[in-house]
C-alpha positions in Angstrom: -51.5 28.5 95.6 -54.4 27.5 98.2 -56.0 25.5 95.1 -52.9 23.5 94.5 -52.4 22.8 98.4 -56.1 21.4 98.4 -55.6 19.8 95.6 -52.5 17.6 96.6 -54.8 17.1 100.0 -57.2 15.5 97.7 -55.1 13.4 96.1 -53.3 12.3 99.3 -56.7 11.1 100.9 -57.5 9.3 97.3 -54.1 7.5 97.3 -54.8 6.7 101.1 -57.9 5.2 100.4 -57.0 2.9 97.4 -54.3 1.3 99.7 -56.4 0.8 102.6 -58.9 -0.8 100.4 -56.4 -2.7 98.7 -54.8 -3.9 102.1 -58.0 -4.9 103.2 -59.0 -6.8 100.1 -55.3 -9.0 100.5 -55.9 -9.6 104.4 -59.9 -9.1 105.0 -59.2 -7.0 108.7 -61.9 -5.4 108.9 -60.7 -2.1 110.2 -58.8 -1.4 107.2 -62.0 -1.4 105.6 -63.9 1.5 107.8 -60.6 3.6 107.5 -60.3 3.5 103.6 -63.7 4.4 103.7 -63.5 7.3 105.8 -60.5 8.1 103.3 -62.8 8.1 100.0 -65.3 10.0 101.9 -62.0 12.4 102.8 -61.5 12.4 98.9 -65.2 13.5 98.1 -65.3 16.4 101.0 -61.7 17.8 99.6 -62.9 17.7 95.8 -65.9 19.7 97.4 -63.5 21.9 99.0 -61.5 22.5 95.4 -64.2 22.8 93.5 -65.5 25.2 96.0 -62.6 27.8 96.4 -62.5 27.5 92.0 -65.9 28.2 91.7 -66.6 31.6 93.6 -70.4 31.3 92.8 -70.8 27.9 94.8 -71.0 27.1 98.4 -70.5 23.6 99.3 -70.0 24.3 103.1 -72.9 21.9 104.2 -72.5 19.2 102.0 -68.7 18.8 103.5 -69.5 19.0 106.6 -71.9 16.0 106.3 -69.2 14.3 104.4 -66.8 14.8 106.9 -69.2 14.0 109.7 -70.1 10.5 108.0 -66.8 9.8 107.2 -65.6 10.5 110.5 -68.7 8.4 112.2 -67.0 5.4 109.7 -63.8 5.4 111.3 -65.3 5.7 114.5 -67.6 3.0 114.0 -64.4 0.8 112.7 -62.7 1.2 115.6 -65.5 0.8 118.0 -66.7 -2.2 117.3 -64.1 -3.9 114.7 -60.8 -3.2 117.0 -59.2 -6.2 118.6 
């Protein structure tokens, strides 16, 4: 059941990046473009986090916490500097 929950996460964070980007491609604001980033990035650490809890014999625990950190340093950066 756990696999299935992170799974649909996964595929929430993949459908919320593709219309960010898509937003951003129709109007260019610029902060749509850090958040659907931070999404796809979202997308990769819960894929990590699936294939993880599959496979028992892997431990992905560092590689999405960088993920998450960069991901979150995107949105942060986006709404630093690109908010008006």
């Amino acid at each position: 059941m756990a696999i299935f929950i992170y799974s649909l996460c996964a595929f929430t964070a993949l459908l919320c990046s593709g219309l960010l980007l898509r937003s951003y491609h129709k109007t260019k604001y610029r902060l749509l473009l850090w958040a659907g980033l931070c999404f796809v990035l979202q997308t990769v650490n819960n894929t990590l986090l699936v294939i993880d809890k599959l496979v028992p014999s892997t431990d992905f625990l560092t590689w999405r916490l960088l993920i998450a950190l960069i991901s979150m340093m995107f949105l942060i950066y986006g709404l630093i500097w690109d908010c008006e």
